[in-house]
N, C-alpha and C positions, 0 to 999 in steps of 0.2 A: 116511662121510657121503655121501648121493645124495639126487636129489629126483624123485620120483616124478609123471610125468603122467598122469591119470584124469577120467572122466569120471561128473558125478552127476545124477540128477535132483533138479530144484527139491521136490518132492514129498519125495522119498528125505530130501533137505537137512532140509526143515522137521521132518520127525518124527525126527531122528537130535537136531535142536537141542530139539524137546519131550520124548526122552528123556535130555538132557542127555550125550550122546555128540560134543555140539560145544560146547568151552567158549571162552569168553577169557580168556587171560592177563593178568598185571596191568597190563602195559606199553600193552592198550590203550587210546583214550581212549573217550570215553561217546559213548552213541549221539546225535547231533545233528539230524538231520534231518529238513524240513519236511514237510507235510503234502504239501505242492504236490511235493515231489519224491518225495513213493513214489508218487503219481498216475501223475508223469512216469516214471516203474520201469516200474510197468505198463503203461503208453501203448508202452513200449518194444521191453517180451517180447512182446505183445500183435500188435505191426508183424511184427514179428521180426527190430527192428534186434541189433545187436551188445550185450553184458550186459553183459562186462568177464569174468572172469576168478576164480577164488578163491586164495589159499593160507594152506596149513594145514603144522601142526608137529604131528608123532609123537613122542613122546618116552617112555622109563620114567621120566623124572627131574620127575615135576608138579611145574610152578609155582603160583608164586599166582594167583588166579583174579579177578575180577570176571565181575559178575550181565551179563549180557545183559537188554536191555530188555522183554523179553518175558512173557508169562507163562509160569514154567518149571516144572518139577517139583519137588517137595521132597524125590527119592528121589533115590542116587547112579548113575551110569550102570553099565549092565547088559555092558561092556565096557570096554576102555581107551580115552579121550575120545581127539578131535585138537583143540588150540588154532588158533583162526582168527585168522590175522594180516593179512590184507588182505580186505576184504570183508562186515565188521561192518556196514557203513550199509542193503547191498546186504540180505545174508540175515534183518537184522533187522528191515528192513519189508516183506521177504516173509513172513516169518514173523505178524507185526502181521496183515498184509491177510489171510492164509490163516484165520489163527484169532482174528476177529475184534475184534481189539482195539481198544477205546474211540478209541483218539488215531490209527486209521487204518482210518476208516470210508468206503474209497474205495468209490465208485458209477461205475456204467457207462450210458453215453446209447447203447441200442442204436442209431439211427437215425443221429447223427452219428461215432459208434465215438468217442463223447471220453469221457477217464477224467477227476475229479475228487474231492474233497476234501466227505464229505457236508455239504451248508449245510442252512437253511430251505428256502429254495428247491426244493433237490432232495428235498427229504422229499416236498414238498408234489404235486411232479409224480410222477407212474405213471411214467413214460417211464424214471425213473432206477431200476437196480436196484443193488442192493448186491452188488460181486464177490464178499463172502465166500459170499451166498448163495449165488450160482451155483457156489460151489466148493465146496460142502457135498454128499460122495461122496452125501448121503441126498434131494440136490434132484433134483426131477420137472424133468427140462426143457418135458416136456408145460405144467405147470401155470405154467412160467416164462413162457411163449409167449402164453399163453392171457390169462395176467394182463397182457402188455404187449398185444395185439391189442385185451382190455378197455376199455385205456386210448386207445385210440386210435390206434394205431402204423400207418401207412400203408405196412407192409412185409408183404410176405407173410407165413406162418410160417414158410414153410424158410429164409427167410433170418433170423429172426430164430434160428432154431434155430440155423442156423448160425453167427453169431455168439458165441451164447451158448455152443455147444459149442466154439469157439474158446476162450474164455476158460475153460472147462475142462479144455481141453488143456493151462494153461500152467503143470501140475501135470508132465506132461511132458519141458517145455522141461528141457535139460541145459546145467552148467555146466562149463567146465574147471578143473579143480583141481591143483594143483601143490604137492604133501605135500613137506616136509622131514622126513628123517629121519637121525637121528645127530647132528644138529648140538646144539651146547651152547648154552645159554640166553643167556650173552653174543654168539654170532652172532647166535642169532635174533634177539635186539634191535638188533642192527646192519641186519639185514635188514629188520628193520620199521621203522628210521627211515628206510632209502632207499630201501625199496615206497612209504612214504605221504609223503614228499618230495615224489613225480612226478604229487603227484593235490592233495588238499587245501593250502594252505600248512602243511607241520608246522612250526610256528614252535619259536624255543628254549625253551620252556615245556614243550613236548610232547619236544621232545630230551631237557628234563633230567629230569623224568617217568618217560620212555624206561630212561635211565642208574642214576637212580635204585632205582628197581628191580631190575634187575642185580645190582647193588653191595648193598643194601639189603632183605633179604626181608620182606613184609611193612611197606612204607613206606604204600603205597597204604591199608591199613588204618586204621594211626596219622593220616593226615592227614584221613581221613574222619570219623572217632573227635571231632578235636579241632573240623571243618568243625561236626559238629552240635550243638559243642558251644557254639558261639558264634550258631551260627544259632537257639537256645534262647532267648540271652543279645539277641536282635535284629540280631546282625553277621553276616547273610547273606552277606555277599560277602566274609566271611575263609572261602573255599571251599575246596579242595583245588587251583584254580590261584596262588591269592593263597600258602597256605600253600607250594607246592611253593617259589614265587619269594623267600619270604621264608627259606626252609632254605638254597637257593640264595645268598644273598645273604648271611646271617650267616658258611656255608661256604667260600664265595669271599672273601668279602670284597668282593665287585661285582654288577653287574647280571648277565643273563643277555645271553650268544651263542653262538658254533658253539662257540668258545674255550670255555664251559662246559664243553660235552659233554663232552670228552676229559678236563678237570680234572676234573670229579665221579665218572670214572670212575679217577682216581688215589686217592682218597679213602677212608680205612679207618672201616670201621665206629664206632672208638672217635670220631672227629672228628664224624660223622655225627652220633651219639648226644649227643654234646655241643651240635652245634650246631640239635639238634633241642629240648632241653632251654632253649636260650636263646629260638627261636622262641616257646616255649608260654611262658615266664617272661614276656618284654618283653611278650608281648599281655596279659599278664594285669596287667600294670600299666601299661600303655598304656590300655584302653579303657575303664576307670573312671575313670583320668584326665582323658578327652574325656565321657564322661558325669556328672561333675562340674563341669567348669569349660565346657565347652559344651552342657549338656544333651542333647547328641546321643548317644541312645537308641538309634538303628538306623544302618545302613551306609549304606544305602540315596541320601541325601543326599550323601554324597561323592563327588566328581567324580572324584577319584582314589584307587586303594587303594593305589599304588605308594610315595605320598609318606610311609604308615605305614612302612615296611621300613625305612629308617634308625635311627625312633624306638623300634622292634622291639629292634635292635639294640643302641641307647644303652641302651633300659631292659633289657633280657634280657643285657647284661654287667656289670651295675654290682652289685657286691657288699655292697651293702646293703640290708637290705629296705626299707626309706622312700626317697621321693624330696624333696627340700627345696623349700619355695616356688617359689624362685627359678629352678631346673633344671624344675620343672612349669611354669611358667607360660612359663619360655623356651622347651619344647617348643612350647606352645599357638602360642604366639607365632610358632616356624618355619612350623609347619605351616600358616597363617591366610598368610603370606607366599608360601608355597611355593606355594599356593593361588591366587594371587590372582597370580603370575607364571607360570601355569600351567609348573612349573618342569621337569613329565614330557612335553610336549607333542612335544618331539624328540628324537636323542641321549638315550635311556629309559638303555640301559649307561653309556655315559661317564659322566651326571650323578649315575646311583644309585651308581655306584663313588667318586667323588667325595663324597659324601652319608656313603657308610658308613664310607669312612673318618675323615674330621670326626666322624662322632658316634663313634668311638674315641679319639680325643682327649681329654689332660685335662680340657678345656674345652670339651665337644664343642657348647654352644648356640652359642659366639661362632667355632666352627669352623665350622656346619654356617650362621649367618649372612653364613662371610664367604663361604661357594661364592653365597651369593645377592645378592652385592655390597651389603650395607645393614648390616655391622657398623661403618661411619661416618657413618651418616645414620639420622632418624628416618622412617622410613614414612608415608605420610597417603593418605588416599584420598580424593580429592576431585570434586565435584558434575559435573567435565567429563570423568574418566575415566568415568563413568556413564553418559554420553548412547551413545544409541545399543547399547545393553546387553541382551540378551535371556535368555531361559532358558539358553540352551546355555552363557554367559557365568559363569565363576566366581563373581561378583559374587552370582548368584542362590544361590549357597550362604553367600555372608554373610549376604545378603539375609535366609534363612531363620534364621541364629544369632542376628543381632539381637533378631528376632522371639521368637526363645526367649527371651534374654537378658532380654526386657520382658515373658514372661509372656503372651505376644498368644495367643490361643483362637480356635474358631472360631466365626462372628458366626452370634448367636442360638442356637445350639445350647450354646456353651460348654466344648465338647472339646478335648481337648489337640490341638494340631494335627502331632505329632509323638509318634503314640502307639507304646510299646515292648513291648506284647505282640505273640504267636508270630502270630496272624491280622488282625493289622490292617492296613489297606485304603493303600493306595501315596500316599507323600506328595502333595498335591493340591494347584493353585495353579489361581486366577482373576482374571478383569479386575474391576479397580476398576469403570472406565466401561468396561461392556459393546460386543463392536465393533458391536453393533446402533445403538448411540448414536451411534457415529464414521463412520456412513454417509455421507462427503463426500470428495469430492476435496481436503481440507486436509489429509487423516488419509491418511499411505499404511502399509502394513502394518508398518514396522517402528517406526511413532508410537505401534501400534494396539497391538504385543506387547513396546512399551519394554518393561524392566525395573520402571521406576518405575511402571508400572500392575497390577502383578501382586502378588497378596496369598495368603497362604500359607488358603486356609479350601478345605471341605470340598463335595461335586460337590452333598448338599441344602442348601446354602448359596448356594452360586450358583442353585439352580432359586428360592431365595429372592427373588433380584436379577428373576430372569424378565426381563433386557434392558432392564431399566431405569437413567435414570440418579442417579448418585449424590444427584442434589436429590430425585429421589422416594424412597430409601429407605432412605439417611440417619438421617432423624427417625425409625428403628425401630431406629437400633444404639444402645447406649449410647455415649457420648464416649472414656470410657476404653478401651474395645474399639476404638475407630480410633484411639487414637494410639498402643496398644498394636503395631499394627502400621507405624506410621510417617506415617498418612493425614493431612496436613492437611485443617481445619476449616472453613477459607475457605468460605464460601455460592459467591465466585464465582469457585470453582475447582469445581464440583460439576455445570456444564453444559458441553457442547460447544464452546460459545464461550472456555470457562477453559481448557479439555482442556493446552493447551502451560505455560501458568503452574502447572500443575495437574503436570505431568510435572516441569518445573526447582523446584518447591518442594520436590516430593516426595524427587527426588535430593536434594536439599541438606540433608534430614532422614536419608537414607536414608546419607549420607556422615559427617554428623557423628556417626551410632550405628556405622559403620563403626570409624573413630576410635576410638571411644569403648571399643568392644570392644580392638581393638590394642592401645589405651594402658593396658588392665588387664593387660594379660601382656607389655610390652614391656619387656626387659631394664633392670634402673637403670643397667647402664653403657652404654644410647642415650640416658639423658637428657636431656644436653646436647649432643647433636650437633644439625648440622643435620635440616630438614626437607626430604623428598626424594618425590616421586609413589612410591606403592607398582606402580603399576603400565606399565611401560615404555612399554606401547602405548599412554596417554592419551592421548587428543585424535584419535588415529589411529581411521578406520574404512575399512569393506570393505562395500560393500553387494551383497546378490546379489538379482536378479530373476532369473525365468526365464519365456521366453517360449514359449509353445506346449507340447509334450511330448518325451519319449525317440523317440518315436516318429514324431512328424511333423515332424523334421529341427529341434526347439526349440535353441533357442539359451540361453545363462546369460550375464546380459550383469552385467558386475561396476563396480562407480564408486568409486574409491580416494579416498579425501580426509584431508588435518591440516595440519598446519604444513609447509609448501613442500611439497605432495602438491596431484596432483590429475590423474585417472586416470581412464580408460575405457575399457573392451576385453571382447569376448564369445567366447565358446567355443559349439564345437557340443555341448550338452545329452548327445548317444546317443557320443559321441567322450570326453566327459570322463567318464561313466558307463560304459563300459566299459574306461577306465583304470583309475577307483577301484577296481569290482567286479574288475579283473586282480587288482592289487595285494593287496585283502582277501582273496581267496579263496586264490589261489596265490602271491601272492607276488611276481609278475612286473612289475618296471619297465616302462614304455613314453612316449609323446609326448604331448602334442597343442597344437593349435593354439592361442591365445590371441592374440587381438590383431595377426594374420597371423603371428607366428612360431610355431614351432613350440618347445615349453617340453618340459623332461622332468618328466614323472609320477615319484614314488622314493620305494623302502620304505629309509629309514633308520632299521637297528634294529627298533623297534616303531612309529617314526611315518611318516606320509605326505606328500609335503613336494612342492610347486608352487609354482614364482612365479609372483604372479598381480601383473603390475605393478611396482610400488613394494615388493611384500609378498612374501616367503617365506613363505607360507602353510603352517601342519603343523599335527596330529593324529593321533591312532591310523585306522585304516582305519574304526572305528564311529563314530567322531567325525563326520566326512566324512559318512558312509553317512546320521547324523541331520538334520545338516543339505542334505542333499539331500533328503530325504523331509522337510521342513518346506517348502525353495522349492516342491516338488512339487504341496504342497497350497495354496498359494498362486498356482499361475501363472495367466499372465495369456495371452491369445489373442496366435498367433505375427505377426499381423497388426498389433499395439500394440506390437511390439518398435521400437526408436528408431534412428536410424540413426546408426554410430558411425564416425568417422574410424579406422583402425587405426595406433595410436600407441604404439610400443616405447618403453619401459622402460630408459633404459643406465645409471644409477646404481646402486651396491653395493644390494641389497634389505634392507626392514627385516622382521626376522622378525616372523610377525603369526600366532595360534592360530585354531584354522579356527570355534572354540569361540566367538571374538567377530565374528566377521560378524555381520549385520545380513539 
């Protein structure tokens, strides 16, 4: 075993990978990357800062393979391939820019030397040319010149030539490559989860992926196989990460962490096969389940896919083919709870290990209700857990079963509003009272995007509304069409003046179909128990403004309030934004400031966990990432920021999901 250092041209690179003499392995993951970062590739080589590096595996012993993003050959290579284990993101959008591919149509601003991402905009201007063209061995640089001069280019031509022959020199530029060879397939996958460790976060999804394959030839196939087979059926997001976590999780009998890695690689094939065999069972009598007794036709709508993998579980080991009344409706029933305690929000491991064991259990509904504390109390969801509730908020996924549950369509069209073919258009929600109506200072933006103003219909349905309010266009829906969605009737809940009575009716419509739903699948032995808040953090809210930008030193100023709360403390905007972004991207803890102290940032598991206040704030790192690009489109001028005393927080924190701020 040695590893060989060389060196290649990017040129050389690209036609070795259009002859398919450069493949990937199966253990890679798929190609991710933005538009905006193969600009930044280019901007790179272009400068002539530093690239990074490649390596690649020699072997006689081929593995399985997956496609490279590219467009590739349909013949097999004309020598013995090298698999590429570090470097995939790198050479496959050089490869994209060289040979012009659709999804990376970078253009070059000769005059300011800036690469970008082709928009309208750069169509429309001369100035911008397209890299592939000037990399096309067959271009005239003469006629490149001449065309930008046309245009108006305030640069000589030699300098434009010379730029332009810059950028096809970087056909040229050379990479360092560092080949393995000899090594056996189990190293190189050891070596490729601690190459790509030190760069993206490889989280343990990608570790067990990694392992998986090893151990399992041809796993990558099978999971893809079954991905599109559900993506047919409208469950997009039972993907090839969903399924890897759910093999994981039947296998183990837990969540995923590092501790996976090394258990899946103790793991023999016959346990594999078996517990590959329960994954595709439970889903198959899982998700006719939820599209009977929820009408929920696509994935899409679920806030989490994680809370399936228990019920995966229960149904993919139970040896009978029927499932009875009472064990379906007490699945509905966990999952509508599990839901609505956002119960994956932290501790993803600990609680799914928890989770799959109860649903192994005799009795795995009144097991898998007691990890959720409510197998001695009856559930309710009531009109004050709702206040202050938005999209990002669980609530908005009952919000939309209700609405199935009554049959509710979209207004004046009369389309399903949850429609289950292969091409239909992303679930769609709008304002009752449009915020053109809520133009005042009584209405501040989280009054504007309650929950209770938001109605499941379709983007020509709101051009319907055209910013009008509900008294002018009203008298063009029929009556049953708004209470199908929950809208009370009231005339003087239909003007700006009603707007707040109009919000607390509506929740207390929207609470009692809550209910109403619950108490169709709620176990008979919670009958007679007590009544209990379904949702811990009632009454409890987090408010975030943010002032200014990332940029000009904005601030997030946050206002805690409930029962003995009451809280206010601001962070710097570009300080908390470059924790989260650590965190998501690599993986890396760090601080910051809150309220003058200094708070730690923390990837616990799969979630991302700050006190902010009173609040243990968590989420996954996308979580986070939504709700920061929501304040973002809302702020407000850093000069309207409020002046806040800095007041720490010394009570135990109450855990609060990043999913219900405000």
């Amino acid at each position: 075993m040695h590893v060989d250092r060389i060196e290649r041209s990017i040129g050389k690179l690209i036609d070795e990978i259009s002859e398919a003499e450069i493949l990937l392995p199966e253990i890679q993951r798929e190609y991710v990357w933005k538009p905006t970062q193969v600009a930044k590739l280019m901007d790179s080589i272009y400068r002539g800062y530093p690239f990074g590096s490649l390596l690649f595996w020699e072997t006689d012993e081929a593995p399985e393979t997956r496609e490279l993003s590219v467009n590739g050959p349909d013949r097999p290579p004309s020598k013995p391939p090298l698999f590429l284990l570090d470097g995939q993101q790198r050479l496959t959008s050089l490869h994209r820019v060289f040979s012009d591919h659709p999804e990376a149509q970078v253009v070059f601003h000769v005059e300011n030397q800036k690469f970008q991402n082709q928009s309208a905009a750069t169509q429309r201007d001369p100035k911008w040319v397209k890299v592939a063209d000037v990399l096309d061995p067959k271009a005239s640089m003469l006629r490149l010149t001449q065309r930008l001069l046309d245009a108006g280019s305030t640069l000589e031509d030699h300098e434009i030539e010379d730029r332009l022959g810059k950028i096809k020199e970087l056909r040229n530029r050379r990479f360092v490559m560092e080949v393995l060879k000899g090594f056996p397939y189990e190293e190189v996958a050891e070596i490729f989860v601690r190459v790509n460790s030190g760069g993206r976060r490889l989280g343990t999804l990608d570790l067990a992926m990694a392992t998986l394959s090893t151990r399992w030839t041809g796993v990558l196939t099978k999971l893809q196989s079954e991905s599109e087979h559900w993506l047919r059926h409208g469950y997009g997001h039972i993907d090839v990460n969903f399924l890897s976590r759910a093999l994981a999780g039947v296998v183990l009998g837990r969540g995923l962490s590092v501790w996976s890695h090394s258990k899946l690689r103790q793991t023999g094939d016959t346990e594999l096969e078996r517990g590959w065999e329960v994954v595709k069972r439970g889903l198959r009598r899982l998700i006719p389940l939820l599209q009977t007794h929820l009408k929920l036709t696509r994935s899409d709508p679920l806030p989490s896919m994680i809370v399936l993998i228990p019920l995966v579980v229960l149904l993919g080991e139970r040896t009978e083919d029927t499932v009875d009344q009472e064990t379906s409706n007490g699945i509905v029933y966990w999952l509508l709870l599990a839901t609505i305690r956002t119960r994956y929000s932290g501790s993803t491991d600990t609680r799914l290990s928890q989770d799959i064991r109860a649903a192994r259990q005799a009795d795995p509904v009144r097991a898998l209700l007691e990890g959720l504390n409510v197998e001695n109390s009856r559930a309710e969801v009531t009109e004050r857990a709702l206040r202050g509730r938005t999209k990002e908020s669980p609530y908005f996924f009952l919000s939309l079963l209700v609405a199935l549950a009554r049959n509710a369509r979209d207004w004046w069209y009369g389309i399903d509003i949850l429609r289950d073919t292969e091409d239909a258009p992303k679930l769609e929600h709008h304002h009752v009272h449009p915020p053109a109506t809520l133009d005042d200072r009584r209405f501040d933006k989280g009054m504007i995007n309650d929950l209770a103003n938001l109605v499941f219909i379709s983007a020509q349905a709101n051009k319907k509304i055209n910013g009008r309010s509900p008294a002018e266009y009203f008298p063009e829906l029929d009556e049953d069409d708004l209470r199908a969605h929950l809208v009370p009737l009231d005339e003087s809940l239909q003007d700006p003046n009603g707007y707040q009575r109009f919000l607390n009716t509506r929740r207390s419509l929207l609470a009692e179909a809550m209910n109403a739903l619950l108490d169709r699948f709620r176990p008979s032995f919670l009958d007679e128990v007590p009544i209990e808040n379904a949702d811990p953090s009632a009454g409890l809210a987090l408010d975030l403004a943010l002032y200014g930008s990332v940029r000009d030193g904005g601030r997030i100023v946050f206002t805690a309030s409930g029962d003995g709360i009451s809280w206010a403390g601001w962070a710097s905007m570009a300080e908390l934004d470059s924790a989260i972004e650590s965190a998501r991207i690599a993986g890396i803890d760090s601080d910051v400031t809150i309220a003058g102290a200094s708070v730690p940032v923390e990837m616990i598991e799969d979630s991302l966990q700050v006190q902010i206040g009173p609040f243990l704030v968590t989420g996954t790192p996308e979580e986070w990432r939504t709700v920061f690009d929501r304040e973002l489109e809302t702020s407000q001028p850093l000069s309207a920021s409020p002046t806040i005393e800095a007041k720490q927080w010394d009570s135990e924190p109450i855990k609060f999901p990043i999913t219900s701020t405000d």
